[in-house]
Legacy VTK file of the C-alpha trace (Angstrom):
# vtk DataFile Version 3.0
C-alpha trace
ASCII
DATASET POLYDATA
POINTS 428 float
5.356 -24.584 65.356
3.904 -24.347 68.723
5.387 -22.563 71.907
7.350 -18.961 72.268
10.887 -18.105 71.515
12.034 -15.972 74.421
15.129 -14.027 73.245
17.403 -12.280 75.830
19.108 -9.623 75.011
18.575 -6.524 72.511
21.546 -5.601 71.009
21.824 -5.821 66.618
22.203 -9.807 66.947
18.919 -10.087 69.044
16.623 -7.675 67.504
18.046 -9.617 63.923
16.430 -13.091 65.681
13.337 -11.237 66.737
12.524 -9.440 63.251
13.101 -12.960 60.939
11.228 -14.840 63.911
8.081 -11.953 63.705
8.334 -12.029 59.580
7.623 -16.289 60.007
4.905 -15.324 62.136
6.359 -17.110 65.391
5.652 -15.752 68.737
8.569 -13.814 70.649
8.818 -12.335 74.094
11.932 -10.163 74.249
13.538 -9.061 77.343
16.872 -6.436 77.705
18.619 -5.748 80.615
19.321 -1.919 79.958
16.765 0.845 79.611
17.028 0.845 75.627
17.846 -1.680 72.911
20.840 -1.415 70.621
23.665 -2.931 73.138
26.395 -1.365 71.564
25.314 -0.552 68.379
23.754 2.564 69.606
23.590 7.010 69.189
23.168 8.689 72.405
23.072 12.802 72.984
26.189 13.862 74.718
25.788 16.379 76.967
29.247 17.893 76.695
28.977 18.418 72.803
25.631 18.909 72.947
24.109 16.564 70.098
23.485 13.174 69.089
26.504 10.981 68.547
27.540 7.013 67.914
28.545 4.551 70.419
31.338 3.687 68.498
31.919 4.554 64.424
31.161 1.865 62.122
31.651 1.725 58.344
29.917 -1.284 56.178
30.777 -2.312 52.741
28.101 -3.114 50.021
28.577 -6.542 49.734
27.701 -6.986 53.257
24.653 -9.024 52.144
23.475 -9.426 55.998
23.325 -5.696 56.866
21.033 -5.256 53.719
18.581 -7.632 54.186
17.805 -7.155 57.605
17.253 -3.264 56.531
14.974 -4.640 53.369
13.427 -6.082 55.714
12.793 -3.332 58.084
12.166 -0.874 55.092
15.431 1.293 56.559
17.899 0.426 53.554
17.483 4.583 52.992
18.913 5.057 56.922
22.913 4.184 54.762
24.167 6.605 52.988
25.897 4.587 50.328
28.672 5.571 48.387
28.494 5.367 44.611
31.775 3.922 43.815
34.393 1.784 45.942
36.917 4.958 47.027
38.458 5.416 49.666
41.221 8.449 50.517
43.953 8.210 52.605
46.650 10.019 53.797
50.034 9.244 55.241
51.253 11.794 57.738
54.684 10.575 58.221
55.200 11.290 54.402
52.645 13.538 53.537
51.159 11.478 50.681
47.826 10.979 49.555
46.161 8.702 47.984
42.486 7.005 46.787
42.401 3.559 46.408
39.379 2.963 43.669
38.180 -0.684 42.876
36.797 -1.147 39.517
32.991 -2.663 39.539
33.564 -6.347 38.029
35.272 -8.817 39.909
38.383 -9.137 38.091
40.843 -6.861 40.032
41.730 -4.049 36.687
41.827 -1.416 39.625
45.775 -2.885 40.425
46.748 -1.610 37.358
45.792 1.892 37.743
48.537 3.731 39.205
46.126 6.559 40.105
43.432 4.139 41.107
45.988 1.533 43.851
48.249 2.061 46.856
51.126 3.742 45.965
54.899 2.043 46.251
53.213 -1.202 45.776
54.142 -3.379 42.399
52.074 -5.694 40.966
53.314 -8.321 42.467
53.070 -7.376 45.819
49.374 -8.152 46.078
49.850 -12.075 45.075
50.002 -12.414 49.109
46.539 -12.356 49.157
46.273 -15.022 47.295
47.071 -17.507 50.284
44.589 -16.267 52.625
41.952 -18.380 50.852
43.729 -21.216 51.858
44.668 -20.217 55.781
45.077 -22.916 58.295
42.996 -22.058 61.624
46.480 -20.817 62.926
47.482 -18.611 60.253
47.683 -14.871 61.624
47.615 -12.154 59.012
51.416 -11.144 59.777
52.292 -15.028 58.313
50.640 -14.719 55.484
50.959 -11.130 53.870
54.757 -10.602 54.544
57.170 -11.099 52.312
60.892 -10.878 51.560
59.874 -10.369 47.663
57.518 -7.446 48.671
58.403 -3.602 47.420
59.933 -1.324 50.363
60.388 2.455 50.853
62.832 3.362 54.056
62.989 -0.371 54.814
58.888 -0.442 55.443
57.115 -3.190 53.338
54.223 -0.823 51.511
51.446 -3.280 51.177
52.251 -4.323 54.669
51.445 -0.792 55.941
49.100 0.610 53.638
46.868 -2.157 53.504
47.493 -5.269 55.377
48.082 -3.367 58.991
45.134 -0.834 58.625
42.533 -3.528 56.998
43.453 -6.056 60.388
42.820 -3.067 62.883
39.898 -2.257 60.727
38.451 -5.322 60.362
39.275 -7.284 63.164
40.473 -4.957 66.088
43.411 -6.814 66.209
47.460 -6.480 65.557
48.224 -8.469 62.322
50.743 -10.648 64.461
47.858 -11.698 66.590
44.916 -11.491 63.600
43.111 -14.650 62.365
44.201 -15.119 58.374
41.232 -17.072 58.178
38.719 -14.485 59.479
40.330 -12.121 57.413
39.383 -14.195 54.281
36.000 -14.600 55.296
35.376 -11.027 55.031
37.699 -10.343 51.974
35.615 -13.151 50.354
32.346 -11.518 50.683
33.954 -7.849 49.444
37.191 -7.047 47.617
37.213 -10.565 46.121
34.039 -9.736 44.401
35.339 -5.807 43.341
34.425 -2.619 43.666
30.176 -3.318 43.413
30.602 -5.384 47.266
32.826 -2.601 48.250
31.041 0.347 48.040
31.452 2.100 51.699
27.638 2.534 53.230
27.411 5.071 56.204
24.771 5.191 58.942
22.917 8.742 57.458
21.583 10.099 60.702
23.191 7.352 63.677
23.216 4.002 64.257
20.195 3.869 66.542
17.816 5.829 64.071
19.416 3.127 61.632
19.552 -0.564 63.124
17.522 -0.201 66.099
14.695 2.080 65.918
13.238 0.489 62.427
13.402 -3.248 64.180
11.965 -1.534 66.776
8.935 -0.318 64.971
8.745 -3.604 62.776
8.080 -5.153 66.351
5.212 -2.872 67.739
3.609 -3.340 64.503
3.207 -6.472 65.136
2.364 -6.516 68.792
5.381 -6.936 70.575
6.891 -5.234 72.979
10.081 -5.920 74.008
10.265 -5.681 78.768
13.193 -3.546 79.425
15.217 -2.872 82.390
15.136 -6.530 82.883
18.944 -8.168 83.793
18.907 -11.931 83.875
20.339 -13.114 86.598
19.952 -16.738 86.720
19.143 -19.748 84.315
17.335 -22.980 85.351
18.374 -25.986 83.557
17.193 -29.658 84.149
18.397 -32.157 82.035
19.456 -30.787 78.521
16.911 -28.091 78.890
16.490 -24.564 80.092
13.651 -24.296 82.414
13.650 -21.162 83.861
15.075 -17.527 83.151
15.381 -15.762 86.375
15.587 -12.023 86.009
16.266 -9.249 88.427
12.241 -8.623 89.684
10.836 -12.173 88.207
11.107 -15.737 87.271
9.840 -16.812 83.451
9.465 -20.533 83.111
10.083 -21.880 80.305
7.274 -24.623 78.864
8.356 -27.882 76.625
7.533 -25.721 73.782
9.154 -22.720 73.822
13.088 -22.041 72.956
15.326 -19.793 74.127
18.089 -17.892 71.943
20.553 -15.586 74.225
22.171 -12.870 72.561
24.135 -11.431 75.728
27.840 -10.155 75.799
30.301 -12.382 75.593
31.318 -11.486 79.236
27.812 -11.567 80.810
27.304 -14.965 79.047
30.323 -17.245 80.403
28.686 -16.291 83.970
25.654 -17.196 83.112
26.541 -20.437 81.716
30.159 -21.144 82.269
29.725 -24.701 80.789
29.662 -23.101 77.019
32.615 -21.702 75.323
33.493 -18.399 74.679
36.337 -16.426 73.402
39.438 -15.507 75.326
40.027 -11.428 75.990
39.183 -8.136 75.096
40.431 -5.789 72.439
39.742 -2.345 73.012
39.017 1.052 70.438
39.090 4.662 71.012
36.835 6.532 69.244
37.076 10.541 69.948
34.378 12.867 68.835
34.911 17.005 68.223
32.257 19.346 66.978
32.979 21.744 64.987
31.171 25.734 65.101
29.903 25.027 61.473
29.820 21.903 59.506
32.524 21.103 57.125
32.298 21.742 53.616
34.073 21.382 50.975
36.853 18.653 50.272
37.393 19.191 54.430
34.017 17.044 54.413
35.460 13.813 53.167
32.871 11.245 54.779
36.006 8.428 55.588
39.458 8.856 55.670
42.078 6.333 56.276
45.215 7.524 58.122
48.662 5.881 58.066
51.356 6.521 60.318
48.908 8.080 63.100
47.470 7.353 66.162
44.503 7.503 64.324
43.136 5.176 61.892
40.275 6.620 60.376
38.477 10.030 60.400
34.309 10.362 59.349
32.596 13.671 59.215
28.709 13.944 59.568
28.199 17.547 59.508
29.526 19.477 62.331
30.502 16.311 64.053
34.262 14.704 63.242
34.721 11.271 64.608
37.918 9.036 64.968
38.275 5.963 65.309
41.576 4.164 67.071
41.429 0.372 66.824
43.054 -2.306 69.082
43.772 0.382 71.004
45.096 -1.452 74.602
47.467 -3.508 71.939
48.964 -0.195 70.767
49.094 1.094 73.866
46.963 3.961 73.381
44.125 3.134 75.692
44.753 4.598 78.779
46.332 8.315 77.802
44.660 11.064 80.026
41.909 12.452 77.691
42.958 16.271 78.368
46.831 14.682 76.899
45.368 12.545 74.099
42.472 14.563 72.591
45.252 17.840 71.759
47.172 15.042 70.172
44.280 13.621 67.944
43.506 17.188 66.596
46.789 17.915 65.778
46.241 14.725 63.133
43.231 15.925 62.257
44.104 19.330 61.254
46.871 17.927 59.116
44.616 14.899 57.784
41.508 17.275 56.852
44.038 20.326 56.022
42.294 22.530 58.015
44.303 25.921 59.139
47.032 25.670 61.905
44.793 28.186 64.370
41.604 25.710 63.417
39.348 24.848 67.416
36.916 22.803 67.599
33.508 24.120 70.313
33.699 20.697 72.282
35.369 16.929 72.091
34.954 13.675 73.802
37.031 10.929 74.190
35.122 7.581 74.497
36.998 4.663 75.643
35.671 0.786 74.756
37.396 -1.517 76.890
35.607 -4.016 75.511
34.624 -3.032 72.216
35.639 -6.736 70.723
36.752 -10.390 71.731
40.881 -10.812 71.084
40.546 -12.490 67.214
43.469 -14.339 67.717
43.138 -18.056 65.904
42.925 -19.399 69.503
40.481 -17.808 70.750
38.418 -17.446 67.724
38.462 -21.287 68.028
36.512 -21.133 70.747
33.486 -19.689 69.370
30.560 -21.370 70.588
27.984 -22.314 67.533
24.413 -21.514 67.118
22.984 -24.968 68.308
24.229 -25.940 72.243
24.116 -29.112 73.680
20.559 -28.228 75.529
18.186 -28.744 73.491
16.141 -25.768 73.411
18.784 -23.081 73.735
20.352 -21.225 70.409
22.701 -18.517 70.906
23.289 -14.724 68.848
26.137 -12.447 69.045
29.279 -11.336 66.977
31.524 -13.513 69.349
29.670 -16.736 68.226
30.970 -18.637 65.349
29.131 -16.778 62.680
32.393 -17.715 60.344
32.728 -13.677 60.243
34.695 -11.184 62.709
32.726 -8.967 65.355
31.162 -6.255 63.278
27.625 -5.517 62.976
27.425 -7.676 59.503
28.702 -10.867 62.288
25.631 -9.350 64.810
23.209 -9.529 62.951
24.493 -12.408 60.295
24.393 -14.776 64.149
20.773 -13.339 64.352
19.698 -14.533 61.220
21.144 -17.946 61.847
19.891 -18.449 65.175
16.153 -17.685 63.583
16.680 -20.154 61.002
17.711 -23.037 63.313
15.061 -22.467 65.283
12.444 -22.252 62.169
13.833 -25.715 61.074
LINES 1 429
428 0 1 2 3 4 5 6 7 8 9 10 11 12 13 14 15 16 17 18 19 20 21 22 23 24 25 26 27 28 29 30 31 32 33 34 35 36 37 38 39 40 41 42 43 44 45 46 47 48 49 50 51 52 53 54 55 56 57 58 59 60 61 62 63 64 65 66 67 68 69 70 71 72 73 74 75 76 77 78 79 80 81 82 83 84 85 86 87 88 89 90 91 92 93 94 95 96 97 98 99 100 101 102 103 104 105 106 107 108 109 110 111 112 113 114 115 116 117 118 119 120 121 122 123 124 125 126 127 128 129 130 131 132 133 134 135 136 137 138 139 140 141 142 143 144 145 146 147 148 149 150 151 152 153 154 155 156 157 158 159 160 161 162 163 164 165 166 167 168 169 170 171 172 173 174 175 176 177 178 179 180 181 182 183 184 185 186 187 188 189 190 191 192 193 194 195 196 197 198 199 200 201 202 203 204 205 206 207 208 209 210 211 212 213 214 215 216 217 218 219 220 221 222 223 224 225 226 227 228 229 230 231 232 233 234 235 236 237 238 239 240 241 242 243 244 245 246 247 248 249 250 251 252 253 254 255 256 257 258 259 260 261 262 263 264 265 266 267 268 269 270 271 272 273 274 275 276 277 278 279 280 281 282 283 284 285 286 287 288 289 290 291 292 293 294 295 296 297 298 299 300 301 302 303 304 305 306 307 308 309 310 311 312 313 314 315 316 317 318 319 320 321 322 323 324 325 326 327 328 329 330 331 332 333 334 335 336 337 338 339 340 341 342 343 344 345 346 347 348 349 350 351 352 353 354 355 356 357 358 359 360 361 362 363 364 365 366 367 368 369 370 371 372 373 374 375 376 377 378 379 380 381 382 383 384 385 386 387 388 389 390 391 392 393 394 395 396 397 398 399 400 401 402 403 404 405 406 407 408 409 410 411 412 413 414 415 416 417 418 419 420 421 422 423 424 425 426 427
């Protein structure tokens, strides 16, 4: 195959398109409008807590077959620290109860049996709900298909409904459940808890999520010549016919020859300016995450590495160290996006203190409060209808990015899953 792919933009989905171009031995010129590469999926040292931190926290499960290969690929599967078993702790703090939900291995579901091993004040029963998601229209939402009158209920509150259903569709898709996609749900319960605990084992980023996504492409890259040109915003795009001609960035003009192919892997955002005459998803969904390091690190059974919270503002807690780390999802639909961060952050370590039992006079040295406007597109069904696909109409353009129709939600598995797919079109 003759000519150059020239891929625009740096983020997970773009450097996953550049890595499976450079393993078939295809020539790529990469070009990022920021100073680094990572988009999003970042670390960055904060000066106020003085030390390295994540743009946002992200949690992957084992089965997230994606993730995986592109670190085989990179030799960085040892950046995750992955869990041995599928557990995951939670705590309630309206009721005080705690819990650890722990899937069996094999995929038939024997964990639902274990009282000590499910979600308590849920039956049986109760989980059959699931069992319609494989089949979800386009327009199911998650709220139509996991309710039910049948369901068990403490205090009039439908358990399965709040102890799984509402935190896996903030999780998951940064969305309410009456706005979430059933169908997008599926997708990602298909690749995981459908297939037990061995695809649900939680994997970590060990040191951050620079040192684990970006910096190994990165070096897979320069070892094979290429150098990505930074600080380079594209401003323009030529187009004659059903072709793009030209990419017109902020200094320079790069034309593009009858050979060569283009994949953009821009923000969603930055992309229907570009090229308003290609679908994108409607709206943002925002998350919260808040960050407060501790004097010493956490030890003990205070150093959980995830845990889920129910009836809080806060939906799940990691510690790395000294460093704890919360994470608030669709945050602007729960209206806790714009609180004053000297209000909010006094409120968040009141839940942590309780979540992590640490004593009443427990302080923390510094915090930060790091808003994401927009961390995510709105994963309604109507909007994630509009996901543009990997092929356009022009002939010589592919496009990358969790908002494209990858089939999965916007996580880093969907980054660098649309990556991968955009590589292998072109490769065809």
């Amino acid at each position: 195959m003759s000519g150059t792919t020239h891929i625009v933009g740096l983020g997970v989905a773009g450097l996953s398109a550049a890595v499976r171009l450079a393993e078939r031995g295809l020539p790529v010129t990469l070009y990022d409008g920021a100073k680094v590469a990572g988009g999003r999926c970042r670390s960055f040292h904060d000066a106020r807590l003085d030390c390295a931190i994540d743009n946002g926290n992200h949690l992957l499960l084992s089965g997230n077959r994606s993730a995986l290969s592109y670190l085989d690929l990179l030799g960085a599967r040892d950046e995750l620290e992955i869990q041995p078993d599928a557990r995951f702790d939670f705590v309630d703090l309206e009721s005080g109860e705690r819990w650890q939900v722990a899937l069996n291995r094999g995929a038939l579901p024997l964990w639902l049996l274990d009282r000590e091993k499910s979600i308590p004040g849920v039956r049986l029963r109760d989980y059959a709900s699931a069992l319609r998601f494989p089949f979800a229209s386009q327009t199911a939402t998650i709220d139509g298909l996991s309710k039910s009158r049948t369901s068990t209920r403490t205090n009039g509150k439908d358990m399965l409904y709040q102890r799984f259903w509402e935190p896996m569709s903030w999780a998951v898709l940064n969305t309410t459940p009456d706005r979430a996609s059933a169908r997008l749900m599926w997708a990602v319960l298909r690749e995981t808890f459908a297939r037990g605990g061995a695809a649900c084992r939680p994997m970590i980023a060990r040191r951050g999520l620079s040192e684990t996504f970006v910096d190994p492409a990165l070096a897979y890259l320069a070892a094979r010549k290429i150098q990505p040109f930074f600080n380079e915003p594209l401003k323009e795009i030529g187009i004659e016919g059903d072709r793009i001609t030209r990419l017109d960035f902020a200094e320079r003009s790069v034309l593009i020859t009858p050979a060569d192919r283009v994949i953009l892997a821009l923000p969603r955002a930055q992309m229907a300016k570009l090229m308003p005459e290609i679908s994108v998803p409607d709206g943002d969904a925002a998350i919260v995450n808040a960050h407060f390091r501790m004097q010493e690190p956490l030890t003990g059974a205070q150093a959980v590495p995830l845990l889920g919270l129910v009836n809080a503002r806060t939906h799940w807690i990691f510690t790395r160290g000294a460093i704890i780390s919360l994470t608030i999802s669709a945050a602007d639909a729960l209206g806790l996006d714009r609180l004053p961060e000297e209000e909010f952050l006094p409120l968040l370590w009141d839940e942590v203190k309780v979540a992590l039992r640490l004593p009443a006079e427990a302080s923390y040295a510094a915090a930060r409060l790091i808003r994401e406007r927009r961390a995510t597109f709105d994963q309604s069904p109507a909007s994630v209808a509009k996901r543009p696909k990997t092929r356009t109409a022009f002939e010589n353009l592919y496009l990358a990015g969790d908002w494209t129709d990858t089939g999965l939600p916007a996580t880093i598995e969907g980054a660098i899953r649309s990556g991968a797919m955009a590589a292998k079109a072109i490769s065809k």
